[in-house]
N, C-alpha and C positions, 0 to 999 in steps of 0.2 A: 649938433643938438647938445643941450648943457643937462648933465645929470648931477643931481643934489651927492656932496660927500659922503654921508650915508648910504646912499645905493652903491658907489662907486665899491665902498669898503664891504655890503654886503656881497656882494656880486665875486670879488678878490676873495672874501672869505669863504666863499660857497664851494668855490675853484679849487680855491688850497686845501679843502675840507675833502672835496671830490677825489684829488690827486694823491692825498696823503691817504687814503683807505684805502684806491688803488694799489700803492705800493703797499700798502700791509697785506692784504690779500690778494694781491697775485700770486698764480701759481709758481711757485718755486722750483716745481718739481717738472721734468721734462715725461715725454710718455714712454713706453718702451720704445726701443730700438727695432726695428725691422728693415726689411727689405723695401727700396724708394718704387712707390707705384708711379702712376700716369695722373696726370689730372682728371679730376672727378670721379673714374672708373677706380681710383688707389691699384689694389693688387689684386682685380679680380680673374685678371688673364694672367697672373704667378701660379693663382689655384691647382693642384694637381688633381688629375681627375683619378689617378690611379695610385691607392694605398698614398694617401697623403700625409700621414703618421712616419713615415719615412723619411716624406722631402723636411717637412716640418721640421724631424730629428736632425736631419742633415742642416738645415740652414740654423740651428740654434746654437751647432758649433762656431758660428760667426755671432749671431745675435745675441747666443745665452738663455738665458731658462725661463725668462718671461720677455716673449717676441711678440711686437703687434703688428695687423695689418690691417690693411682701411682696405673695405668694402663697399664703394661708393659712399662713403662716409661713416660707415659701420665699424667701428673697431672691432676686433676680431685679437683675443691675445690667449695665445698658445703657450702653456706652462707646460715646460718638460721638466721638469726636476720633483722627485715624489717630496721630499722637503717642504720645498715652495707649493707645493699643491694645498697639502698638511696645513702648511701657515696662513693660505689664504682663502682655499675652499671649506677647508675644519675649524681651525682656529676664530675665520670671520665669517662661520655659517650665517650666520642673520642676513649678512649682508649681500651671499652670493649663494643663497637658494633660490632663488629666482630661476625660472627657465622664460628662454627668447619668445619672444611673440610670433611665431611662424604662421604666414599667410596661406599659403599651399597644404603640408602638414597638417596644422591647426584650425584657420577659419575655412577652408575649403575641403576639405576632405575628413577631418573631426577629429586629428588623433590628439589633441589635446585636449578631450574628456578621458582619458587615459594617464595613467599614474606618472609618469613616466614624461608629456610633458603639462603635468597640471599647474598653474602658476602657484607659486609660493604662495600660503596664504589657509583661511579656514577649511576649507574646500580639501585642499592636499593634508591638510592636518586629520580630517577625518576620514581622511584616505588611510592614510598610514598608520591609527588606531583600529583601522579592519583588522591589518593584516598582526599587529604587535600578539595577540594571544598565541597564535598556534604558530607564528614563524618564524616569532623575534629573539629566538635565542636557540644554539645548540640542541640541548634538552628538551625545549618543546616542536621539535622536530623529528626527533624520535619516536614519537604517536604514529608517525607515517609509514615507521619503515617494512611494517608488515604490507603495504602494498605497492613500495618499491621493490619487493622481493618476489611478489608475486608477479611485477611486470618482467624483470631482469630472469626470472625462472622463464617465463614464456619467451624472451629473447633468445634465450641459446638454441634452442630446439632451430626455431627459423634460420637463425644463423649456421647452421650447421646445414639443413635444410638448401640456404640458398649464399653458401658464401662469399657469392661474388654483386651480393646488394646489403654488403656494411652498412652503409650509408643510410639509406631509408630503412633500413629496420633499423636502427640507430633511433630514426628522427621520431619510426613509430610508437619505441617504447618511451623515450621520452614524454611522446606528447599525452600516451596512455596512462604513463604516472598519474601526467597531470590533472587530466583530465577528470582523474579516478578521486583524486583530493581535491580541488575545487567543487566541481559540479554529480559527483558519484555516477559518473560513465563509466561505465565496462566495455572499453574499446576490444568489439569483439574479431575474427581474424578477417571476415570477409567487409571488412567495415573501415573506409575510409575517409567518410565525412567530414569529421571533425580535425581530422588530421590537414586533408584538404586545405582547410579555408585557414588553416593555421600558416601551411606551405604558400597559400598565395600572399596572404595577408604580410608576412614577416619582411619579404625582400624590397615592399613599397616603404614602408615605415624606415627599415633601414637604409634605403640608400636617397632616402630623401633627407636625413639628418643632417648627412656632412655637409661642415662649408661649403656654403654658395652654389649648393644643388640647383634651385630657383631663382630665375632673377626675381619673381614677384617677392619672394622673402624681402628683399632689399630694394624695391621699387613694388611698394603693398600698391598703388593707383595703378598697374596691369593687371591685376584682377576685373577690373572693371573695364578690360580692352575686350570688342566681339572677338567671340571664337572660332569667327571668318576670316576673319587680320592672320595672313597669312606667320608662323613661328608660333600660335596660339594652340599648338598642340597637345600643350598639357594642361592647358584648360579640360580636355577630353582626358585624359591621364585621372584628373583630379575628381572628376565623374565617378570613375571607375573606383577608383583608390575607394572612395566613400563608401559605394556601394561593400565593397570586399572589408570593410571594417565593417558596417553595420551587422554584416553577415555573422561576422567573426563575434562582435558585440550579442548577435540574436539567438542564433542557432542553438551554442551549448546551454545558454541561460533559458532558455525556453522546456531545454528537457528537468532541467534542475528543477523548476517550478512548479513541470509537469509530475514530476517523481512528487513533490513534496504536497500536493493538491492528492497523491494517489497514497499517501499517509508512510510513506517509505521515512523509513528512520537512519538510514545510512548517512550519518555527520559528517557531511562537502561540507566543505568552507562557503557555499552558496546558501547552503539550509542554514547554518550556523549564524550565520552575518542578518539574513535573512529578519529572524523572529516571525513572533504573529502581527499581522498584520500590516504590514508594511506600506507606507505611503508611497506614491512613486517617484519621489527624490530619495528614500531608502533604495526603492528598485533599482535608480541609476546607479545610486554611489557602487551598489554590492558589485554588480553586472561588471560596473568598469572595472572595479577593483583585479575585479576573476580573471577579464578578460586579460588585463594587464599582466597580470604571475603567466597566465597560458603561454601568450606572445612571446613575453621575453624568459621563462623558463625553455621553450621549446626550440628557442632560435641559438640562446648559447649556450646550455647542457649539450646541445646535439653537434656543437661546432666543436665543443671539448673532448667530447667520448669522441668522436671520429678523430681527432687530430691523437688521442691516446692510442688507437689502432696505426696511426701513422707510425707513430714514433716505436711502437714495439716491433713494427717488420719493419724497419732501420737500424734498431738499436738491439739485435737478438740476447747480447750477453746481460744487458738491465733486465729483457724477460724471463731471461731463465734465474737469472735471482732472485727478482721477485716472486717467480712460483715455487723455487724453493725456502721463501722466508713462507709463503704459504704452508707447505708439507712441514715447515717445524711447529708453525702456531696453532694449525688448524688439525692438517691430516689431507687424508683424501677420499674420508668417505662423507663430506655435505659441504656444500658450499661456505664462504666468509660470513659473516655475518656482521651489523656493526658492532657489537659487541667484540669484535675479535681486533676494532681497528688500533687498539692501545699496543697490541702486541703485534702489531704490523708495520714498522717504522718507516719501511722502505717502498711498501703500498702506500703508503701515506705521501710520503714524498716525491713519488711518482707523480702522484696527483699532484702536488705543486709544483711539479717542473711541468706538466700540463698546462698546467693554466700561466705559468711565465713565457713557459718557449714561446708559442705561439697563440696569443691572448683573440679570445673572440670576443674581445671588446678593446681594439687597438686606442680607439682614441673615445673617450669617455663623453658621456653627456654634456651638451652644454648648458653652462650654466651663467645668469644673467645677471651683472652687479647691480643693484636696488640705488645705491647712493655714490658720490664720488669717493674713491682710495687713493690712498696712497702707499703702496709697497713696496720695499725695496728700496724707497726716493723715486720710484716710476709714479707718475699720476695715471690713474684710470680715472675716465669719467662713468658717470651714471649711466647704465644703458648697454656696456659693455658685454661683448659677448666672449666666456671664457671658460676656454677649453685646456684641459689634461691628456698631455700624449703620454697614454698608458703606454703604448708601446715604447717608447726612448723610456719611459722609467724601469721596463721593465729589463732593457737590456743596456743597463747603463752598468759598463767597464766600473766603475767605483763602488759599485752596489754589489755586480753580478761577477764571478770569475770568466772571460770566454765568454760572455751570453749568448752567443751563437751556437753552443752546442750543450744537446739536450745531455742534463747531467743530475739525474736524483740527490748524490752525494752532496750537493749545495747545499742542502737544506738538514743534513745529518751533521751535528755536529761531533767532535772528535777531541783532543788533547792538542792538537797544533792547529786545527781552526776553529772560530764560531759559525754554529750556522747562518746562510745566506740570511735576507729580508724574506718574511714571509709574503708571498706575490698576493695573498687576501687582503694586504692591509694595504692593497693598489687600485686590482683590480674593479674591486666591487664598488669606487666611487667614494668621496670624502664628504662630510658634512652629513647634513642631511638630506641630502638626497643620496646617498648609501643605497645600492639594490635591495630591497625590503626580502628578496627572497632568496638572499645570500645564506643562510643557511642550509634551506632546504636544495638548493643547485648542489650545493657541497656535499651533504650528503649522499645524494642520488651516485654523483659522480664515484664518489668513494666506493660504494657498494656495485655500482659496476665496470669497476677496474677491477677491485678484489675477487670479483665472480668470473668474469671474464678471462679473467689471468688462470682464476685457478681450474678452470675448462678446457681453455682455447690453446694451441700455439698459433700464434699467427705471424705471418708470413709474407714476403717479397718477392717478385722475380726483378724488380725495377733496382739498378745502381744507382741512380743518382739521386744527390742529395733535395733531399726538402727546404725548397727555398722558400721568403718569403712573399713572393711574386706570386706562387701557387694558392695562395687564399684571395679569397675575392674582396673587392672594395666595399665597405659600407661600416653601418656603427657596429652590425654583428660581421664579423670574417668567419666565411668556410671554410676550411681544404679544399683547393680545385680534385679533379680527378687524381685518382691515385692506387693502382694493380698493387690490390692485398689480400690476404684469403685467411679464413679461420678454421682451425681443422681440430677436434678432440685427442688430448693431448695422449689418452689410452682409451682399452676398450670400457676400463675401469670409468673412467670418465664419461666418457660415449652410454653406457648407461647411469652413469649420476644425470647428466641433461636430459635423458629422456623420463625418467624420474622425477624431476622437481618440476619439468614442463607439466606433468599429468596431474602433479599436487592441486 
C-alpha cells in the first residue's frame, strides 16, 4: 500500500515527538529499596503479625530509613528516621495528610467518621478547629486541671484500697478525666458504663490499623463476598465492630445533650462546641469530635501511666529521687500541683523517658501521599501508604544514649552533655495530623506521676527485666501482665490520700 510523503513524515514526526517526551519524563528516580516479595501477593506473608515496629526497625538496617513494600500492589513505605519523618510528613504536609481509604475500618464498621481517620480535606479541617480553642496549646489546657486533680485525688484512695488492680483503676481515672471534660460525666464509683464501651471499643480500632490487618483493605471486591463463603468471618467481626462504635459514638453524647436540654451550665467540650441550635451535621461533627479525644485519650494515657508504674518497681533508686526532688519543691503536706511542674525537673523528665522507653504509639498513623514524590531520589507514587516507626526513632543509638534502658538523666542537661531529643517532638505524630490532644494527654500524665510519686512507693517482687515483647501488638501498646503493688509511703501520707479522696 503507497502512502503520500507527507503522512509518511507526519507519522516519523509523531513517533519522534512520542519518544522524545518519554525520555524527558521518565522517571529517573527508582523506588525505595525493600525486601523482594512473591508475585502479585509482594510481601504480604514478610508481615509480622507480632510488634511489627521491630521487624521493620530490624530490616531497615539493611534497607535504610525509607523502606517499601508492595502489598498486592499497595505500596507500603516505612520511614524510620525522625529527620526523614520531619522532611517528608511536616515539611510536605499538604502532600501527606491524607489518610488510606480502609474498607473494614472505614466503609464497614465507620471509624472513619472519627478524627483520626477522616480524609484530608474540609471535613477534617473543621474537625480540627473544634478542638484548637481549649486544647491547642499548653496554657489553654490548664482550664482542666482542677478536674484532673479531682479524678487523681479519687485515684489513690482506690489504689491503696486495691493495689493489686493498677491497671484498671489506671484506665478508670483516665477515662473519668475524660469523660468529665468533653461530655460533664461524673464517673461515679459504682458506675462503669462508659468506661465499658470505651475498653471494648479501643482494642478493634487498634489492631485493625496495622499493616495488612485485612485482606479486604487490599482486595476492597471481598467485601462484596457472602458471609457464607467459608474465611468470611470478619465480615461478622465487622457487624460487631459497628455496632460497638455506634455505642461508643451514642451513649456519652446522649447524656451531654441530655444535661444540656436539663439547663446544666457545666462547660464540656460537648456544650461548648455544641451552641444553640444545632443542625444535625453540627450534631455529627461535635459527637465525633468527642468521641475521638475519648478513644484515643483513654487508650494511650492509660498505656503511659501504667508502663510509669512499671518502670518505678524496676527502677527503685529514680523513685526515691524523684520523691525526694518532691519533698524539696513541694513538702509533704499536699500534693504536686502543676504549678509546681517548673520546679520539678526530674518529674518532668521521668515523664519523657515514659513516653520514649516504651511508646504506646510504637508505629504512628498512616498517612496517605495525595500526589507523586520524590524523596531522597526515591520515587513515591500517588496513593502510597506511609508510615513512621516511632518506635526505631525513638530508640535510635544516635539520637538516644543505650535506649534500652529507662534513664531520666537523658533529658536533663549538664556542663558535659546536651539534653536528649525531646521524645513529644515524635511521638505525637508530624504534620498535620499532629494528636490534637497532645497537650492535654501531657498534662494529665504529668499530674499523675507527680501525685503518685509523691504518695505511693511502689514496688516489685518480679526480677526480670521489661522487655519489649511484654506489650501487646496494635497502633495503641499495653504492658502485658506485670506483679506491682502501691503502698503509702508514711502514715503522714496515708492520711494526705484519705484527705484529698474526701475533698
Amino acid at each position: 500500500m503507497y502512502f503520500p510523503v507527507n503522512v509518511v513524515h507526519f507519522v516519523l514526526a509523531v513517533a519522534l515527538f512520542g519518544f522524545v517526551m518519554a525520555l524527558r519524563y521518565r522517571r529517573p528516580h527508582l523506588a525505595p529499596p525493600g525486601p523482594a516479595g512473591w508475585p502479585f501477593i509482594g510481601n504480604l506473608l514478610d508481615l509480622p503479625t507480632s510488634q511489627p515496629w521491630i521487624a521493620f526497625a530490624q530490616w531497615s538496617t539493611r534497607w535504610g530509613n525509607i523502606m517499601q513494600l508492595d502489598l498486592l500492589g499497595q505500596p507500603l513505605v516505612i520511614v524510620g528516621s525522625h529527620q526523614t519523618a520531619v522532611d517528608m510528613l511536616g515539611r510536605k504536609t499538604s502532600m501527606y495528610s491524607d489518610r488510606p481509604r480502609l474498607t473494614f475500618l472505614g466503609r464497614l464498621v465507620g471509624w472513619d467518621r472519627m478524627t483520626a481517620l477522616l480524609p484530608f480535606g474540609p471535613r477534617w479541617r473543621e474537625t480540627r478547629q473544634l478542638f484548637a480553642p481549649a486544647l491547642g496549646s499548653r496554657a489553654s489546657v490548664v482550664a482542666f486541671e482542677p478536674i484532673m486533680n479531682v479524678q487523681i485525688t479519687r485515684f489513690l484512695p482506690r489504689i491503696m484500697q486495691s493495689p493489686n488492680k493498677i491497671v484498671d483503676q489506671v484506665v478508670r481515672t483516665v477515662a473519668a478525666t475524660t469523660l468529665m471534660i468533653l461530655y460533664g460525666y461524673d464517673l461515679r464509683e459504682d458506675d462503669n458504663t462508659f468506661v465499658d464501651i470505651a475498653r471494648v471499643a479501643m482494642p478493634e480500632f487498634s489492631s485493625g490499623l496495622l499493616p495488612g490487618s485485612y485482606l479486604v483493605d487490599l482486595l476492597p471486591i471481598l467485601q462484596y463476598v457472602p458471609s457464607w463463603i467459608p474465611g468470611s468471618g470478619w465480615k461478622k467481626s465487622a457487624k460487631t465492630y459497628k455496632r460497638d462504635l455506634n455505642t461508643l459514638l451514642d451513649t456519652p453524647y446522649e447524656y451531654a445533650k441530655q444535661e444540656i436540654a436539663k439547663g446544666s451550665t457545666f462547660p464540656s467540650f460537648v456544650s461548648l462546641c455544641l451552641g444553640e441550635s444545632p443542625d444535625a451535621d453540627r450534631e455529627e461533627l461535635v459527637k465525633t469530635a468527642a468521641s475521638s479525644l475519648y478513644v484515643g485519650a483513654v487508650d494511650s494515657t492509660s498505656s503511659a501511666v501504667t508502663t510509669f508504674f512499671h518502670a518505678m518497681a524496676k527502677y527503685p533508686e529514680i523513685q526515691k529521687r524523684a520523691q525526694e526532688e518532691i519533698e524539696r519543691a513541694v513538702g509533704n503536706d499536699r500534693l504536686p500541683l502543676l504549678q509546681d511542674r517548673p520546679n520539678l525537673p526530674y518529674i518532668d523528665a521521668i515523664v519523657s523517658e515514659v513516653l520514649r522507653w516504651k511508646s504506646a504509639v510504637p508505629l504512628g498513623m498512616p498517612h496517605r501521599l495525595q500526589q507523586d514524590d520524590v524523596h531522597d531520589g526515591f520515587y513515591l507514587r500517588e496513593g502510597t501508604i506511609v508510615v513512621a516507626n516511632i518506635w526505631q526513632m525513638l530508640h535510635d543509638p544516635d539520637t538516644y544514649a543505650q535506649p534500652e534502658v529507662f534513664n531520666p538523666d537523658r533529658f536533663i542537661a549538664s556542663e558535659k552533655n546536651a539534653a536528649e531529643t525531646d521524645p513529644r517532638k515524635i511521638i505525637w505524630g508530624f504534620g498535620r495530623r499532629s494528636c490534637p490532644g497532645l497537650y492535654l494527654a501531657d498534662t494529665c500524665i504529668f499530674l499523675a506521676v507527680a501525685q503518685i510519686l509523691a504518695a505511693f512507693n511502689i514496688t516489685t517482687q518480679e526480677e526480670r527485666d521489661i522487655r519489649d515483647d511484654d506489650y501487646t501488638t496494635g497502633i495503641i501498646s499495653h504492658p502485658g501482665p506485670f506483679d506491682c503493688t502501691a503502698t503509702p509511703r508514711s502514715a503522714k501520707a496515708e492520711v494526705l490520700i484519705h484527705s484529698v479522696g474526701l475533698s
